[in-house]
N, C-alpha and C positions, 0 to 999 in steps of 0.2 A: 232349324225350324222350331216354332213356338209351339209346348204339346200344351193345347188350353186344357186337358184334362185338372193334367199337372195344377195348374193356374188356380183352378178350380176348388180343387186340396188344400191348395194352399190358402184361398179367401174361407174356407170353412173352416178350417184350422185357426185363421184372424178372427174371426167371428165368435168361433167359440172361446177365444182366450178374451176378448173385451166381455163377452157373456160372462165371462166365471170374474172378472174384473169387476163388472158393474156386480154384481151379486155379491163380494166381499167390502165394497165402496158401501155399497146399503146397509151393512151388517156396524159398518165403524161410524163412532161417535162422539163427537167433540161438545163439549160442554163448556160453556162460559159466564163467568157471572161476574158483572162489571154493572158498579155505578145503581146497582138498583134493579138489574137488568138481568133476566136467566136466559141462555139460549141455547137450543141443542139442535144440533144438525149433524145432518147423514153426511156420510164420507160420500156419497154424491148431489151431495150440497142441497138437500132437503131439509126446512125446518122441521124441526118433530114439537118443542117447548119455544112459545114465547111468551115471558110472564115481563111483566114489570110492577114493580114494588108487588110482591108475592099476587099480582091477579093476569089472569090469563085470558089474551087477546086472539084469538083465534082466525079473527077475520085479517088482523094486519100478518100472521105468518102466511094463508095464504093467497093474499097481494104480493109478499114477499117470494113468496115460492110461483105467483106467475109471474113477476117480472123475473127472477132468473130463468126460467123455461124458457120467455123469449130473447132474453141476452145469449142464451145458450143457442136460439135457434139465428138468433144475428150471426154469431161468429161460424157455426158453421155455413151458412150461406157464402161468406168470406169466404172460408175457405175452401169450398170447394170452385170460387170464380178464381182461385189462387193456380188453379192445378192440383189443389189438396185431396182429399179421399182415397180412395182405393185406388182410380184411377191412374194418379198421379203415383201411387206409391206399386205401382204394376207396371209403370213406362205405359202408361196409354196416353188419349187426352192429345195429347199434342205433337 
């Protein structure tokens, strides 16, 4: 027999370890400079700097930071029509 308590535990336990995941992703920082071009973004894939030839564009990092949000929200859509999510990864779903 299935103890959902257990189950339970156990997605709070997931939760909390993607929380503490996303929270050190926000903290890291890659920095690029190519061609003319500076760019800095979050270890969860947010622009912070977008300059080119040393001026700063503001408006195209965040176009850029909303098409990734919704490329971000495309693929999870995917995946969860995949059987993917929590679901999936609990034997539920199907």
């Amino acid at each position: 027999m299935i103890n959902p308590f257990k189950q339970i535990g156990e997605i709070k336990k997931m939760r909390d370890q993607a929380m503490q995941i996303q929270k050190q992703l926000q903290a890291e920082q890659v920095d690029i400079e190519k061609n003319g071009v500076h760019i800095v973004i979050s270890g969860d894939q947010k622009i912070r700097v977008l300059e080119s030839n040393g001026r700063s564009d503001n408006d195209i990092a965040e176009a850029v930071n909303e098409a990734i949000k919704k490329s971000q929200e495309v693929a999870a859509k995917k995946l969860a029509q995949m059987g993917g999510g929590l679901s999936g990864l609990l034997g539920g779903g199907q």
